[in-house]
C-alpha positions in Angstrom: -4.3 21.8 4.0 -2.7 20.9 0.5 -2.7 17.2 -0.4 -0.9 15.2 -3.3 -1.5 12.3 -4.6 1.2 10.3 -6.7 -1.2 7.8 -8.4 -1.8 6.1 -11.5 -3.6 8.2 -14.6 -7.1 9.8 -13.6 -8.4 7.3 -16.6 -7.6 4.7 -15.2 -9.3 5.3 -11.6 -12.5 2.8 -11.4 -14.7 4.8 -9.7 -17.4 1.9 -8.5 -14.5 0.6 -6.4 -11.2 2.4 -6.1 -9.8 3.6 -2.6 -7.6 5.9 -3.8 -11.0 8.1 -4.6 -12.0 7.5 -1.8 -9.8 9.8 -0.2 -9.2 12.2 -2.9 -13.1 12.8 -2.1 -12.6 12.9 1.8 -10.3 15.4 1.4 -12.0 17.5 -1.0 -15.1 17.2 0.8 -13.0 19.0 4.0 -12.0 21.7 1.7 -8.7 21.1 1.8 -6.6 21.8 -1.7 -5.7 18.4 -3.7 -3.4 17.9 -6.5 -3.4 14.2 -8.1 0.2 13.6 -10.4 1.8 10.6 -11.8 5.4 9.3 -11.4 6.1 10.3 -14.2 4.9 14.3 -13.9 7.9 14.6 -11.3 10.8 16.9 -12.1 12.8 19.5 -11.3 13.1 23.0 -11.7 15.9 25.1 -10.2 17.4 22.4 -8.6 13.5 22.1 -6.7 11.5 19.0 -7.1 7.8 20.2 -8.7 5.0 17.9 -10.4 3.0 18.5 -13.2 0.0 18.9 -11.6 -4.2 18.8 -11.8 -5.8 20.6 -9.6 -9.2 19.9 -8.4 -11.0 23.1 -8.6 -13.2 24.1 -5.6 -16.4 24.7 -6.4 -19.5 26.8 -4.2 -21.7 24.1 -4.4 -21.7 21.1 -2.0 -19.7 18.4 -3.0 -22.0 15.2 -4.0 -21.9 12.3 -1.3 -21.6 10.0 -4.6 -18.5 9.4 -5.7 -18.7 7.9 -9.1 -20.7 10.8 -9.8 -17.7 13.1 -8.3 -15.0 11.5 -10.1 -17.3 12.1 -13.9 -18.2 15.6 -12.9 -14.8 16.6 -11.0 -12.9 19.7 -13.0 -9.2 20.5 -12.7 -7.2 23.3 -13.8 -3.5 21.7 -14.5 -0.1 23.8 -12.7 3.4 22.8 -11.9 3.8 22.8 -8.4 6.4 22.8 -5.9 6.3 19.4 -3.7 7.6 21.2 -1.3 4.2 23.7 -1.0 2.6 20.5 -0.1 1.2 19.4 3.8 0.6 15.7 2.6 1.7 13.3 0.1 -0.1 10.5 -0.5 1.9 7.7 -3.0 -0.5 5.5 -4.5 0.9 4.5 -7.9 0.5 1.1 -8.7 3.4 -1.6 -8.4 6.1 -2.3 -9.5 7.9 0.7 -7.6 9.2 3.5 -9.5 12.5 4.6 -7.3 12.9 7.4 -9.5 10.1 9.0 -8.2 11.3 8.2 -4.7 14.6 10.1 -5.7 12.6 13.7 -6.5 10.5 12.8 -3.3 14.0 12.6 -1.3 14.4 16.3 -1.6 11.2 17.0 0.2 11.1 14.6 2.8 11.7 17.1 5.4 9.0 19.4 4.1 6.2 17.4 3.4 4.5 14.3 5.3 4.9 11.6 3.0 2.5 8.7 3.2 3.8 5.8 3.2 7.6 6.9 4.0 10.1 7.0 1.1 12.8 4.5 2.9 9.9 2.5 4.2 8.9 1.7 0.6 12.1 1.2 -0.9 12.0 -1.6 2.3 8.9 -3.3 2.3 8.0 -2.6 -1.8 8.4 -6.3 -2.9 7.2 -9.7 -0.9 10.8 -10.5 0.9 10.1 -7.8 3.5 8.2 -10.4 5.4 11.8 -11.7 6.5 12.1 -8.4 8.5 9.1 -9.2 10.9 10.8 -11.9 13.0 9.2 -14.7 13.2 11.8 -17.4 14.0 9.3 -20.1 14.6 7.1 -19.2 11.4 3.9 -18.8 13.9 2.9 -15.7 11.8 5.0 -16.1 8.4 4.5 -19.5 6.6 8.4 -19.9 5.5 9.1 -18.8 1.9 12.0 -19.2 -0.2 13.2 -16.7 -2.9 15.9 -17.3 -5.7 16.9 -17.5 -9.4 18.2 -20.8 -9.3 16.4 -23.2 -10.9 17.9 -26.3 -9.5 17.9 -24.5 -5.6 14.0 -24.4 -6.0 13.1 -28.2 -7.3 15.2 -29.2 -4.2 12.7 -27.2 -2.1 10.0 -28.3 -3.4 11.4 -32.1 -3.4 12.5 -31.4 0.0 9.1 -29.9 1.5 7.2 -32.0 3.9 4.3 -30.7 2.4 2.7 -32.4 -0.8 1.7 -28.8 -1.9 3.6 -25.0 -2.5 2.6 -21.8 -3.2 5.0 -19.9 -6.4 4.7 -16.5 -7.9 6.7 -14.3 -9.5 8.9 -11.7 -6.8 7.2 -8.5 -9.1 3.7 -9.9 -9.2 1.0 -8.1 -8.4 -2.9 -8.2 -7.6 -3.0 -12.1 -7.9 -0.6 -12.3 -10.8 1.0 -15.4 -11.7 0.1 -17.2 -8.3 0.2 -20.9 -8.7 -0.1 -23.9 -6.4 2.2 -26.2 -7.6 2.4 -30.2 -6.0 5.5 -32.6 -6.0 3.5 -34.9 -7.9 4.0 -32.3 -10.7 7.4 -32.5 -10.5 7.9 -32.6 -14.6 6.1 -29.1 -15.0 7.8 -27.9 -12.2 10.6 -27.4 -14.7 8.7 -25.7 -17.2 7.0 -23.1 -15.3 10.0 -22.2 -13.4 11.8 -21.6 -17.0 8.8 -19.6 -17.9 8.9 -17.7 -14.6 13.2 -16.7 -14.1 13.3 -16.3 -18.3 17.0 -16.0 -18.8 18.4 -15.6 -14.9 16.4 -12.4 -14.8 13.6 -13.0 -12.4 13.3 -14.3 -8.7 10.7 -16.8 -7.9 9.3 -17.5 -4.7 8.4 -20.9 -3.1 6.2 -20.5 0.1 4.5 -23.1 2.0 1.0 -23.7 1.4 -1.3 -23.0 3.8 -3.9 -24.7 5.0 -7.2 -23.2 4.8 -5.8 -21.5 1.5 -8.7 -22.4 -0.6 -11.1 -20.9 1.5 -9.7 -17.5 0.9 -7.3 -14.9 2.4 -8.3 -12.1 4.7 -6.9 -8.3 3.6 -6.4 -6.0 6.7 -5.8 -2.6 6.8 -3.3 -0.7 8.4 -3.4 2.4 9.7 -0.6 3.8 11.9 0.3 0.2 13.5 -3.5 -0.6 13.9 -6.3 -2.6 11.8 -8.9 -0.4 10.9 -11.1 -2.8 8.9 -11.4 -6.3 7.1 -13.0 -8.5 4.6 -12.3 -11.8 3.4 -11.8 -12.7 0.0 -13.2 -15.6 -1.3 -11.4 -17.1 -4.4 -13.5 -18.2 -7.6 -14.5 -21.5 -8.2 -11.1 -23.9 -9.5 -8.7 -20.8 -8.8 -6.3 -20.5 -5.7 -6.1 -17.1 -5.9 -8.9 -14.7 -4.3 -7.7 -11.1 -5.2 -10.7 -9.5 -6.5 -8.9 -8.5 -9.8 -8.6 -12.3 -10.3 -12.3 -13.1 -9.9 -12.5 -13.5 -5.7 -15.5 -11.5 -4.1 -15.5 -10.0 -0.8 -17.5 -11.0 2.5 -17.6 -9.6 5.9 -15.1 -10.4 8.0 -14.2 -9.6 12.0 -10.5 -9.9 13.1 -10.0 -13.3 15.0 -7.4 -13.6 18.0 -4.3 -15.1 16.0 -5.3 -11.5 13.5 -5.1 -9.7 16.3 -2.1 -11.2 17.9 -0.6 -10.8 14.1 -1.3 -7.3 13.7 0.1 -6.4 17.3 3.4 -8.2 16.7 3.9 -6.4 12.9 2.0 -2.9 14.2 5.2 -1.4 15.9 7.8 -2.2 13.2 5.4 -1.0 10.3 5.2 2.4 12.4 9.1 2.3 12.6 9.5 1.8 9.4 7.3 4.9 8.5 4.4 2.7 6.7 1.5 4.1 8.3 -1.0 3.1 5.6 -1.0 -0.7 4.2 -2.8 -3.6 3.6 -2.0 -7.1 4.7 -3.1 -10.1 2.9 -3.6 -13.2 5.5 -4.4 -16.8 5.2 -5.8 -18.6 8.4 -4.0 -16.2 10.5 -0.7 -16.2 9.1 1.0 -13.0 7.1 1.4 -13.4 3.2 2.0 -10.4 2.0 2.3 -6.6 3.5 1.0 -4.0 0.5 2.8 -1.0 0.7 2.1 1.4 -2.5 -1.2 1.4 -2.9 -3.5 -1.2 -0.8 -6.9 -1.3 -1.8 -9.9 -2.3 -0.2 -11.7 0.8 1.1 -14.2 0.5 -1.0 -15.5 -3.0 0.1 -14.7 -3.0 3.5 -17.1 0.4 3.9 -19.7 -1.0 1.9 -19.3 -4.4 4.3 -19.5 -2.8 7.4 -21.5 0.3 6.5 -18.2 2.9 7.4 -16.1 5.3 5.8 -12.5 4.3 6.5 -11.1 7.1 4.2 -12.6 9.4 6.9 -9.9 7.7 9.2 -6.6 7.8 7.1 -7.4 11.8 6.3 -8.0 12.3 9.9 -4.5 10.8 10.6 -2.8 12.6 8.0 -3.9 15.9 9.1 -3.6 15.2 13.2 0.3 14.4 11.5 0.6 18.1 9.7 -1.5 20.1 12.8 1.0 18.0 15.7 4.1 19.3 12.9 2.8 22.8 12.7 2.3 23.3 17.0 5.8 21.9 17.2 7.1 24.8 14.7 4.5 27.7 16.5 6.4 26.7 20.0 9.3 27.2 18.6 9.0 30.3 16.9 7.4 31.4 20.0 10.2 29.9 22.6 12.6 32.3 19.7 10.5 35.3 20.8 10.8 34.5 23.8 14.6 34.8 23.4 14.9 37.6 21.1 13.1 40.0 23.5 15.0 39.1 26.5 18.4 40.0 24.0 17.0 43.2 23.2 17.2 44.4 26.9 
């Protein structure tokens, strides 16, 4: 099969812990053709979307079980290539979304298995598509409020029944500007949400704190509607947030029942909505965030639980292109069919 991944620049990949290597080596190690671009490498050529391509170049020696040392030694020959040509996509550039490259995507959609789903990531790409998972009486969803408006968000957080909130920026990422903020604080408050909306330009949210916060969140990952793995992430001493790019570490972790009940009641509407591949970040069992574009935590969570969860995204991907190509075989055989009966 031929894979592409959308990612972030090949110099940028860190190769000790990055998931999206992961499966680049997965795939390579099946012998299956992969292509890595960036956002930016997509265009068009006669009126066809095609990427700028590099192409990993198959070797007759056995691919090395060690990554890091895959990703130093790995040699690619560079082609523009037609999206179209392609079995899988695989988009893992970084946040914030580039819709642009959605747009050249758009033309291939019916080509090409795209995951996670274009309209399921123009959807679920920012933190308000929480809101879409029903949860009337916020047993899974702590309730979060989103605006501009300074004045809207004191009164919240005057409002609250809680002496604490969570705010972050609406286009943060990987920990980014996550705060806890207390109405005790009420003066800086003001401050910090200047600094944060700027002049009207940025939203802010305000979500309740929850408890059992400071002992870390818990990132799942999804794979077609089911969790395939775990780990909790333990913030650093004196900081609220416990993404590993902020200073958390990782520990082992095994799904308790309120997970479990989470994961069953979002599972079907992340199918639906064509995100087959993402990571949810949980805190004492309720959903914070759902990481669409390129969740990471492979890595960890194998070296955790001694597995190779790559092995199981790849093994979806192609179970989606061989089910695709026996639906087109019947067909052109059920056409046979048809066209030899005609000729008598």
């Amino acid at each position: 099969m031929k894979f592409c991944f959308v990612m972030y620049p090949w110099d940028r990949v860190e190769p000790e812990s990055d998931s999206t290597l992961r499966m680049i080596h997965e795939a390579v190690s099946r012998g299956h053709t992969v292509a890595i671009t960036t956002p930016n490498n997509l265009t068009m050529r006669d009126s066809s979307a095609i990427a700028f391509c590099k192409v990993i170049k198959k070797s007759s020696d056995p691919i090395t079980n060690n990554i890091p040392s895959f990703y130093r030694h790995v040699e690619f020959r560079k082609a523009q290539l037609p999206l179209a040509g392609f079995d899988v996509i695989f988009m893992r550039a970084n946040p914030p979304l580039d819709t642009m490259a959605l747009n050249f995507l758009d033309s291939v959609r019916g080509d090409v298995f795209i995951m996670n789903d274009i309209d399921g990531l123009r959807v679920a790409n920012n933190k308000l598509y929480t809101a879409s998972l029903h949860d009337p009486h916020n047993e899974f969803i702590p309730a979060t409020y989103v605006s501009k408006n300074r004045d809207y968000l004191e009164r919240v957080l005057a409002e609250n029944t809680n002496e604490r909130m969570i705010m972050k920026p609406l286009n943060g990422y990987g920990g980014s500007g996550v705060i806890l903020v207390e109405k005790s604080a009420q003066s800086s408050v003001k401050s910090l949400l200047d600094f944060y909306i700027g002049d009207e330009k940025n939203y802010v949210i305000l979500q309740d704190y929850v408890e059992g916060a400071e002992q870390g969140d818990v990132r799942i990952m999804m794979l077609n509607g089911e969790p395939i793995g775990a780990m909790r992430r333990v913030p650093a001493e004196g900081d609220v947030r416990s993404n590993i790019h902020a200073g958390g570490k990782e520990v082992k972790h095994i799904l308790s029942k309120q997970e479990k009940r989470l994961c069953k009641h979002i599972g079907p509407k992340l199918v639906r909505d064509g995100l087959y591949f993402v990571g949810l970040d949980v805190i004492n069992g309720k959903l914070i965030e759902v990481n669409v574009l390129s969740p990471g935590g492979i890595t960890r969570i194998n070296r955790l639980n001694r597995t190779k969860l790559q092995r199981q995204v790849i093994d979806f991907a192609e179970s989606v292109v061989n089910a695709k190509e026996l639906v087109i075989s019947r067909k052109n055989e059920f056409r046979k069919v048809i066209e030899d009966a005609d000729a008598y």
